[in-house]
N, C-alpha and C positions, 0 to 999 in steps of 0.2 A: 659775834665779835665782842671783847670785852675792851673798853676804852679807859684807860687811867693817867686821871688829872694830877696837876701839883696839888690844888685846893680842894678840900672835904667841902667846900658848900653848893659841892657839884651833886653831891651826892644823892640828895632829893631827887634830881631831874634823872638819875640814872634811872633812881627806884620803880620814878615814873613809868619811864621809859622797858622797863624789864618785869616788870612788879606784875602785870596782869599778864604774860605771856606763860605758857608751858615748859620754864626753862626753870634751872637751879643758878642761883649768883650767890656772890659774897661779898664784902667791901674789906678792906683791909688796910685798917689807918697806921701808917709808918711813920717817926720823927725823923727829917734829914737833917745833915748835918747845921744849914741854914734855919733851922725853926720853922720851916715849912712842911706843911702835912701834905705824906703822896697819898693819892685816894688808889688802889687796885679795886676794877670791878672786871668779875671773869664772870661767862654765863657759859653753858654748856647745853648742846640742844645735841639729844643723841642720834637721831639723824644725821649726825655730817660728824662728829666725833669721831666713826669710823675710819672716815678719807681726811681726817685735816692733823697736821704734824706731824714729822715723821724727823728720822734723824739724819737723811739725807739733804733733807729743804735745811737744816740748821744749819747742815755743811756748808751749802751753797751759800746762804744769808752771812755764814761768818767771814765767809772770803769775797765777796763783795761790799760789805757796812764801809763808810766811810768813817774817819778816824772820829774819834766821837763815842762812837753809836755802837751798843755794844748788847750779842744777838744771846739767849738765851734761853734753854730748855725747860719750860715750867710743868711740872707733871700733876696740875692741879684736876685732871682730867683722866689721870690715870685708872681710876676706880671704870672708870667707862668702856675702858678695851682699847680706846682711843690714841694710847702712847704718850708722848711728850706733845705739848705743844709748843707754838713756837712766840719768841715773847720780843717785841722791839725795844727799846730804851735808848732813842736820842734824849740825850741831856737830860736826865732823869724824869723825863715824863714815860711813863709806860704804858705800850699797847698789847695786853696781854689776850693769847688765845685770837692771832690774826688768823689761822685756819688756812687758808690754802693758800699756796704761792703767787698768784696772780694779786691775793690784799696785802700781802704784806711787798708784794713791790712796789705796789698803790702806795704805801705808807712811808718806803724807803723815797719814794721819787718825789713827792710834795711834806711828808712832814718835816723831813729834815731841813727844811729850809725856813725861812724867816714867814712871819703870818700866819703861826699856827694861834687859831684860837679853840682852848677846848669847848667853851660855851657855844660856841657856834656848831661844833663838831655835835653834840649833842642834840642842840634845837634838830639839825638835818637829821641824825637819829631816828627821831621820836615823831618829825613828819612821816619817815619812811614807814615807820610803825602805821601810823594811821591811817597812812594809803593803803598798808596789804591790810588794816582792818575793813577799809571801805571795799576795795576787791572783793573779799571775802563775801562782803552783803549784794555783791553783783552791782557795786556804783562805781564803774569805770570812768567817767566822765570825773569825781570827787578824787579819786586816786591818783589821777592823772593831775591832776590842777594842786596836790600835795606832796606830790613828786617833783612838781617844777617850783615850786616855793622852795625844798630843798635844795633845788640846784642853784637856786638864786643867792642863799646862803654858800656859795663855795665852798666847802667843809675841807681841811686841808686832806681827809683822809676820808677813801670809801667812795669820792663822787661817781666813778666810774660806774661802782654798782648801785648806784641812785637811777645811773643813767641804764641802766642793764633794766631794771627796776621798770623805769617809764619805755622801754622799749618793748618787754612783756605785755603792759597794759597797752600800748598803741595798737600792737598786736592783735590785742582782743577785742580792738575797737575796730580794728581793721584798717586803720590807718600804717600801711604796708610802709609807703614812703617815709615818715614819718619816725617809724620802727629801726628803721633801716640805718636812718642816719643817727638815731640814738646809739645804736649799735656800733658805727666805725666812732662816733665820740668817746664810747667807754672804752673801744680797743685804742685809742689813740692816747689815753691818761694812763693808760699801763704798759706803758710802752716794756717794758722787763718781762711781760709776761711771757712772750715766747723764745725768752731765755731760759728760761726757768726749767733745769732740766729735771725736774720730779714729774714731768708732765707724760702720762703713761697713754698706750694708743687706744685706751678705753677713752680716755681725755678728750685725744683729739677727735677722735670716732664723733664727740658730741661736737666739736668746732664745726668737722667738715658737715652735718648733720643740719647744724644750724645756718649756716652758711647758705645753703643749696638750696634753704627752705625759702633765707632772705634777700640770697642775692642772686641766685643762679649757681650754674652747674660752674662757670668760666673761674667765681671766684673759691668756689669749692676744691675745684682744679688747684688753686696758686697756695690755698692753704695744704693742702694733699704734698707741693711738694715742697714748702717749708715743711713742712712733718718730718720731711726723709734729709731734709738738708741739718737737720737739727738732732738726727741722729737715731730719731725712735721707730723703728721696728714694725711695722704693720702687723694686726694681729689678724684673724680668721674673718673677725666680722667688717676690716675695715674696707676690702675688697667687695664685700657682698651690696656696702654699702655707696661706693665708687660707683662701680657697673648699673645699680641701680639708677642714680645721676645722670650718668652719660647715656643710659638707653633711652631716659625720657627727653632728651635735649638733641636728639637729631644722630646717637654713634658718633661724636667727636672725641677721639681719644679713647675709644674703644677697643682698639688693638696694643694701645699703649697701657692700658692698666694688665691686658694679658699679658704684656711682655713684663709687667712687675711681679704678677702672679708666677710667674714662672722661676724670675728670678729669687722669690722669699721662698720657694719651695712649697705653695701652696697646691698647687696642680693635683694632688692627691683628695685635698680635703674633700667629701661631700658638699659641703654648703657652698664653697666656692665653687665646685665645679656646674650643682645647680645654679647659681648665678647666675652663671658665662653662657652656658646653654640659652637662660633665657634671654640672656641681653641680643646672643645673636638672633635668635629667633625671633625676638621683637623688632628687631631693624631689618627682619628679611634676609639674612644671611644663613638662608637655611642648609648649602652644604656643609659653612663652619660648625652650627649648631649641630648638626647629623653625625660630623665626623667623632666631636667632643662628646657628645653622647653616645654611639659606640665605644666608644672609649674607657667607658665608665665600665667598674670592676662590680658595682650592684648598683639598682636604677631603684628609687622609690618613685610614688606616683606625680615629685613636682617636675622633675625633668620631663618626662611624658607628657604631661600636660604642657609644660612650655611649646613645647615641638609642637603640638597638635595646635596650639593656639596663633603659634609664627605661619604654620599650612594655611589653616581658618586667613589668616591677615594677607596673606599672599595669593585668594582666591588660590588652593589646591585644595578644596574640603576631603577628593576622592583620597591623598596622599594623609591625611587625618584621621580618615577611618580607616586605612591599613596600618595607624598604627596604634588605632583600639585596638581592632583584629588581634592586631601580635600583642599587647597587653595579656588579653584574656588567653589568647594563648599560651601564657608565660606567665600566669598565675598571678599576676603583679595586680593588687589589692583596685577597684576599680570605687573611685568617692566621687561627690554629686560635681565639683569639680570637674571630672573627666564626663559626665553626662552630660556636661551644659555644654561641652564643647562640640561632643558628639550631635547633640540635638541640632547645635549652628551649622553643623554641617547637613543634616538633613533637610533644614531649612534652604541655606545656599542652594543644596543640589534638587530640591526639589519636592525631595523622594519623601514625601509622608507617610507610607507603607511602610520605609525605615524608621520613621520616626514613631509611626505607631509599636514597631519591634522595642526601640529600646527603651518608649514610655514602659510597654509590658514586664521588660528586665529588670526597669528598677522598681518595681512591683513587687516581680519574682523573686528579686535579693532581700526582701522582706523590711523593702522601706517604703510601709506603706502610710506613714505619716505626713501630713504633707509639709515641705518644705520650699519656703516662700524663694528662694533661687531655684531650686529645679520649678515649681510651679510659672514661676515667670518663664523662665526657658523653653516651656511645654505649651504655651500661650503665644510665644514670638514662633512658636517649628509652625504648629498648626496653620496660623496667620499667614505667615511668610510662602506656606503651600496651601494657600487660599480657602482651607478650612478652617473658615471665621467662625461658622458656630459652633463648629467643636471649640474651637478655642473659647467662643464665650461661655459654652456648658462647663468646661474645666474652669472657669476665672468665677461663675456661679455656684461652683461646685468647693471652691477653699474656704475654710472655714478663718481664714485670715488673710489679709491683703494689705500691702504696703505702696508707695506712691512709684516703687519702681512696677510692680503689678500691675498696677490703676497705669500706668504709663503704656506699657505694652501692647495691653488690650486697643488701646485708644488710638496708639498707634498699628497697631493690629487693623482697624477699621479703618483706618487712612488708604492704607498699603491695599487691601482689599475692595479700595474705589467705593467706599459705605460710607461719606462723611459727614450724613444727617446720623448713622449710628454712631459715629465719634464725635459729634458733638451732645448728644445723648447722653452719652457715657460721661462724659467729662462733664455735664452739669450734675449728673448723678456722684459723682467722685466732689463734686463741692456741698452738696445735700448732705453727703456723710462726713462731711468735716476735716478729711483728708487735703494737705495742702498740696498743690501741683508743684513738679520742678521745671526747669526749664525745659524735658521732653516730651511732657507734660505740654506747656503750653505751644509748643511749635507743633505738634499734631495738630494742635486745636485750632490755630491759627491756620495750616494746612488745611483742613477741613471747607474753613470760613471761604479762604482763597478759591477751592474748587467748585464751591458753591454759588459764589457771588454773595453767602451771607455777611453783606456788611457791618447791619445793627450789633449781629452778635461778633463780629470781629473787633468794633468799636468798645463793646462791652469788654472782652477780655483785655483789651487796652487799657480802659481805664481802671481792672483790677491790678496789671504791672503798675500803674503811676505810685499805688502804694508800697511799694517794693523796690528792690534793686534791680530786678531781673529788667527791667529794659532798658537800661543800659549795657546788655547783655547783648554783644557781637549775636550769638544764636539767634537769642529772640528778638533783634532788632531786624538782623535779617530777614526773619519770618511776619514781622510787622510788615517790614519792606514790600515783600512779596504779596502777600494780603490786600493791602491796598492798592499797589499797583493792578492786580486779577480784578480787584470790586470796581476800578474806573474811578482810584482816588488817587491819582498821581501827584498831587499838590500836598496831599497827608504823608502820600513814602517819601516825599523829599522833605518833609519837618519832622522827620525820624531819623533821616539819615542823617541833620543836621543836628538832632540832637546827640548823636550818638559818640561819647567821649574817648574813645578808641576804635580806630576803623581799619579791617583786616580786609584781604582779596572776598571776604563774602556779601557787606552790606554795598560795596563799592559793586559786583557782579548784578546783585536783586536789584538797583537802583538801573543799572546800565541796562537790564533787560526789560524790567517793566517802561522805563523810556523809550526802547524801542516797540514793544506791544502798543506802546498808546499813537506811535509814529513819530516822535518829538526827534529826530533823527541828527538834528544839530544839537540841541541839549544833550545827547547820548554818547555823539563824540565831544562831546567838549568834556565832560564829564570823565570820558576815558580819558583825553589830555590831562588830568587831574588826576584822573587816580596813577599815572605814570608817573608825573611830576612827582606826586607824593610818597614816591619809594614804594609802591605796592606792587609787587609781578603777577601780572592776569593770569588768570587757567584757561580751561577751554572750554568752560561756560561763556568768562569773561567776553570772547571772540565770538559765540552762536549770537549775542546782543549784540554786539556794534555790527558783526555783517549782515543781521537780522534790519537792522536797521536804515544801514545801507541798504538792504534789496528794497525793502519798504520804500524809501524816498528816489528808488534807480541813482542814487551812485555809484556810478559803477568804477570809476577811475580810485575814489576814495577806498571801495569793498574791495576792488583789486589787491590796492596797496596794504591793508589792514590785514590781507590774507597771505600777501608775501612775506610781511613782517613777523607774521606768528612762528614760523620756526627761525630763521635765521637773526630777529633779534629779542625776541622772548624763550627760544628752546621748546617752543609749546608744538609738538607733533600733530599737525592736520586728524582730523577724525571725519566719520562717515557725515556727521553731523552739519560741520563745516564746507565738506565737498556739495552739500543739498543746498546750502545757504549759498552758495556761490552759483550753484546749477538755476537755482530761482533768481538770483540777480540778471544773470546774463539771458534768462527765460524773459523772464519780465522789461526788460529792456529791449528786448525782440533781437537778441544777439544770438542765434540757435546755433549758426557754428563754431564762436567760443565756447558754449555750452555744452556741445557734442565733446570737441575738441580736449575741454577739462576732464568729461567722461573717461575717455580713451586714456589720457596719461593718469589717468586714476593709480597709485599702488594699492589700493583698494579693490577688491570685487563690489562695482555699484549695488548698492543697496535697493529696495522697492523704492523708499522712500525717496532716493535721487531722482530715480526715473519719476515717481508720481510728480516730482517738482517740475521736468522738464514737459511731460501732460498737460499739467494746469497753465503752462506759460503758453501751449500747441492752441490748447483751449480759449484761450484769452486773444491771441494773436491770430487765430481759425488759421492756424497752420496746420489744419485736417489731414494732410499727406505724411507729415512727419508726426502728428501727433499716432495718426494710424499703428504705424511702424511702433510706436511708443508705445502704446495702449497694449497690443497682441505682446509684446516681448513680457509686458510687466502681468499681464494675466500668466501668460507660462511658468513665470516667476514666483506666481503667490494663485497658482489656481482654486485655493480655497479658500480666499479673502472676496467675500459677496463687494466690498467698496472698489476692488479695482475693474471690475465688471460692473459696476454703474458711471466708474469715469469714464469709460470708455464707450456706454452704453451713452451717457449725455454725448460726447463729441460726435457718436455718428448720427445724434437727434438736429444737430447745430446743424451738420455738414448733408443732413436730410438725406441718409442711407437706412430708409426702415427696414429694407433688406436684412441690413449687417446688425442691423438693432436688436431684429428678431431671434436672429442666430444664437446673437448673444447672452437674448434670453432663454432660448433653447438647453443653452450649455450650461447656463446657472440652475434650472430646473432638474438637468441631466444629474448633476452634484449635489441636488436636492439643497442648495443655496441661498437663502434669504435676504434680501436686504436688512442692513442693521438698521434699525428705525431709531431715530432721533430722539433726545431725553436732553429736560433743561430742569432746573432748580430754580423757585423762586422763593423769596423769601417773605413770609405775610405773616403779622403779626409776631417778629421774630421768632415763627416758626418755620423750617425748609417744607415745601412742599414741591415732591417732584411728577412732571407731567411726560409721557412719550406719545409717541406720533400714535397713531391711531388707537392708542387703550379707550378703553371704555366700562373699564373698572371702576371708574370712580361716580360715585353716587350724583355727581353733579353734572356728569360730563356732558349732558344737549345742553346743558345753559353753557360750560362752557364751548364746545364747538360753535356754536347759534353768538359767541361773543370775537369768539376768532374771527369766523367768517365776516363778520361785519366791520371787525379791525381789518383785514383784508382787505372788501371792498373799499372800506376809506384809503387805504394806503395805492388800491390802482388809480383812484380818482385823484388823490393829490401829485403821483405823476407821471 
């Protein structure tokens, strides 16, 4: 922008101001009629040359200037490719080379009126200079504090982009809120801006762009439809960039940008129709997505992949791989893209044999380089179908590894019940200097959680306090969980207080580890809060509170908590829920409630139900019905050695060695074992884990010779 004064003794400060930048200027001293000298200073930066002037923005400007002020074509810019530019002139002072429509409204709405001072207009200049020089050197905090000096100088012209200016840098500070309102200040000083009909849909493409980024999809929305109220034309990319918005914010208004798609004629284009495909298929609307992609006159590999990723999201992985199948069958180019999808589906289903096939294939297509997303991909199939060492030999085997790999793996060992090898891993992943993300650290913490390792659970604690991530809904919830499992319930509840946004997740880990520890009035009170506080529970939310409830036998409370879940939360009962109720009414010695729930089940009862209504037979030496119970749930799961030792203790209680033996008989018969018992302890912040009768380990007669003698203390005390 080039600014010109009445008086030459501005001129210095301009040169200041212009003199060490990459730009060409000139000054150009005129005598006015009054014996005052106008100073012209025009700079041209050929960057924006291209898009600033034109002879349409002149039209506009000459039909709107108020009497006075008088708009003019200066073609000092012409040599650039640039055009005319456009030149203000209230009352002989001139603002030459205001460039886009939006400054020179800036300029029509505040200069022309009383309180212009050029001296000030320049001081705010020449801050602005030195803020984008401090940017420049990565001193966000100096840029910012010389962006608000300039604001404090009101400049009659340009504050807007001061404030655009310090909205970028809050930006990068991460001061979101902050950003945000910088941003409706600068739209609020240029109020003419979305007049301005030079304004082309490549234009607003950037508004709605920015918008979505600052304020959400809703406000993206209302600028979308001033665009159309304003007369301009949606071009190819503004739709690709709409649909994107509204897929990621819930499909609000998803049918309604098709129905504009349709209406501008764009239904034909590729890019839009890849889109739409994906928007549906990302919200699960997969016959729309299916139809629309039939539809299509030729398919590249993004539409295909959409679909196969909406299947993947919708648990239908088998519906995923017939439509590799038909890919390869139809020639249609197959990139690492459509592998990783493929592999998630091998993973979901199980099938490692498959996934061993199409590690082979991308072999055989001659991409035998390794590549750090399919490597991760081939790391989470293996894992996910419980071949962890394969999958470590592959993560051993890449000759490079990124924090989404090192992620994987770690969680790879989670998922495969190994979380002395995932915390392993993960101190090996800080040994090599690789920083953790947040799925990184929630493995890790999962780990600690299963383990009882507390010390090292405390440790990776106190590596978040350096960082942002714990204030991190994720990783708070997994702190949450952590301590609550270690028997530190007093620590998950000054996590969760600290935590400066709280979703249905860290509100769920608090409600459940409270009921694990029995605090059963802490647990519903706390759910009273998290209702009060606008939060809608899921069906974890409820396995706590009635978990809780069966813990302390309320049963009138567990009742009620379990009537409310569909009829005033929408939350559909699950198998989960029917066993937590089965053990309330077990444990309270209520067996024909308990039955009674049974039978109106819409459910096929699960083992798991029936073992709950066992353990209450058991506990209540309700041996008759517990009997009845026992023999249905062995039919049930006849190759689970645990439901053949519940049942094997009740008839030791109920002193039937007859039926005991049988039942030994029968587990022998199936060549059945008992699953022998395994615990972790954690000594010298190292896991060490022990199972019932091993005798592997080097120590083991001093340790049994120290059991048994904690044993006998433990019958003698009572």
């Amino acid at each position: 922008m080039a600014l010109g004064i009445h008086s030459a003794g501005y001129c210095g400060a301009a040169r200041r101001l212009y003199g060490s930048s990459k730009t060409r200027w000139r000054i150009v001293a005129a005598a006015t009629p009054d014996g005052a000298t106008e100073a012209e200073i025009r700079v041209c930066v050929n960057r924006t040359c291209g898009r600033q002037g034109s002879r349409e923005i002149l039209a506009v400007f000459s039909s709107i200037c108020p009497p006075g002020v008088s708009v003019i074509s200066c073609g000092c810019l012409g040599r650039c490719g640039g055009g005319p530019n456009l030149a203000v002139l209230p009352a002989g002072a001139l603002i030459g080379h205001c460039g886009t429509a939006a400054k020179a409204a800036q300029i029509l709405a505040e200069i022309c009126g009383p309180g212009f001072d050029p001296r000030r207009n320049l001081e705010a200049l020449a801050l602005s200079k030195e803020a984008e020089a401090a940017l420049e050197k990565g001193n966000a905090a100096e840029a910012e504090s010389l962006l608000s000096q300039a604001i404090d100088l009101q400049p009659s012209g340009g504050v807007h982009l001061i404030y655009k200016s310090r909205s970028s840098v809050r930006l990068t500070m991460g001061d979101k809120i902050g950003a945000l309102e910088d941003a409706k200040r600068a739209s609020l000083l240029a109020p003419n801006f979305a007049q301005i009909k030079s304004l082309t849909a490549s234009s607003w493409n950037s508004i709605l762009r920015r918008h979505s980024r600052l304020a959400g999809h809703c406000t993206a929305f209302a600028q979308f439809k001033l665009m159309l109220r304003e007369g301009v034309v949606p071009d190819k990319h503004t739709f690709p960039l709409l649909l994107k918005i509204v897929s990621g914010h819930g499909g609000i208004g998803l049918d309604q940008i098709h129905a504009q798609i349709w209406k501008f004629g764009y239904t034909t284009d590729s890019f839009v129709r890849n889109s739409l495909v994906s928007a549906y298929a990302k919200r699960g609307r997969l016959p729309i997505a299916r139809n629309l992609f039939d539809e299509m006159p030729t398919r590249d590999p993004v539409p295909w992949t959409a679909l196969m990723r909406g299947c993947i999201q919708e648990s239908r992985p088998s519906d995923a791989l017939e439509l590799f199948h038909e890919m390869r069958c139809l020639g249609v180019e197959i990139d690492e893209v459509v592998i990783v999808s493929v592999l998630k589906c091998c993973g979901l289903l199980g099938d490692v044999w498959l996934g061993m096939c199409v590690h082979g294939f991308y072999i055989a297509c001659g991409r035998v380089k390794w590549d750090l997303f399919i490597g991760s991909a081939l790391v989470d199939m293996y894992s996910t179908c419980g071949r962890c060492d394969d999958a470590r030999r592959l993560f051993d085997e890449m000759p490079h590894r990124n924090v989404v790999t090192w992620s994987t793996m770690v969680a790879g060992y989670v998922q495969c019940n190994r979380p002395a090898d995932a915390l392993c891993l993960f101190r090996n992943m800080l040994v090599e200097g690789e920083t953790p993300n947040e799925v990184t650290i929630v493995s890790a913490l999962t780990s600690c959680a299963r383990t009882g390792a507390l010390v090292q659970g405390r440790w990776i604690h106190g590596c978040l306090n350096r960082s942002k991530l714990e204030t991190n809904s994720f990783v708070g919830t997994a702190l949450i969980d952590m301590y609550s499992k270690c028997g530190c319930i007093d620590e998950a509840v000054a996590v969760f207080n600290r935590l400066p946004h709280k979703d249905v997740y860290p509100w769920t880990a608090l409600i459940n580890g409270l009921a694990i520890h029995g605090c059963a009035a802490e647990c519903l009170d706390l759910f009273s809060r998290m209702i009060k506080s606008g939060v809608q529970p899921n069906e974890v939310t409820f396995i706590g509170v009635l978990s809780a409830c069966s813990h302390r036998g309320l049963v009138d409370q567990g009742t009620y908590h379990f009537d409310s879940m569909l009829t005033d939360y929408g939350v559909e009962p699950r198998m989960e829920h029917y066993g937590c109720m089965v053990d309330l009414f077990g444990r309270a010695g209520l067996f024909e409630e308990a039955l009674n729930l049974i039978r109106r089940m819409p459910l096929e009862p699960s083992a798991g139900v029936w073992g709950a209504l066992l353990n209450a037979c058991i506990i209540h030496r309700n041996y008759k019905l517990g009997e009845r119970v026992g023999q249905h749930l062995v039919k049930l799961e006849p190759d689970h050695s645990g439901r053949y030792a519940l049942l094997a203790n009740l008839y030791s209680l109920a002193k039937k060695p007859g039926s005991d033996a049988d039942l030994r008989k029968a587990m022998k018969g199936r060549r059945l074992e008992k699953m022998r018992g395994s615990s972790w302890i954690e000594v010298d912040s190292a896991l060490r884990e022990f199972v019932a009768t091993d005798v592997t380990h080097p120590e083991s007669k001093e340790i049994y010779r120290t059991l048994d003698e904690i044993s006998t203390v433990m019958k003698l005390e009572s």
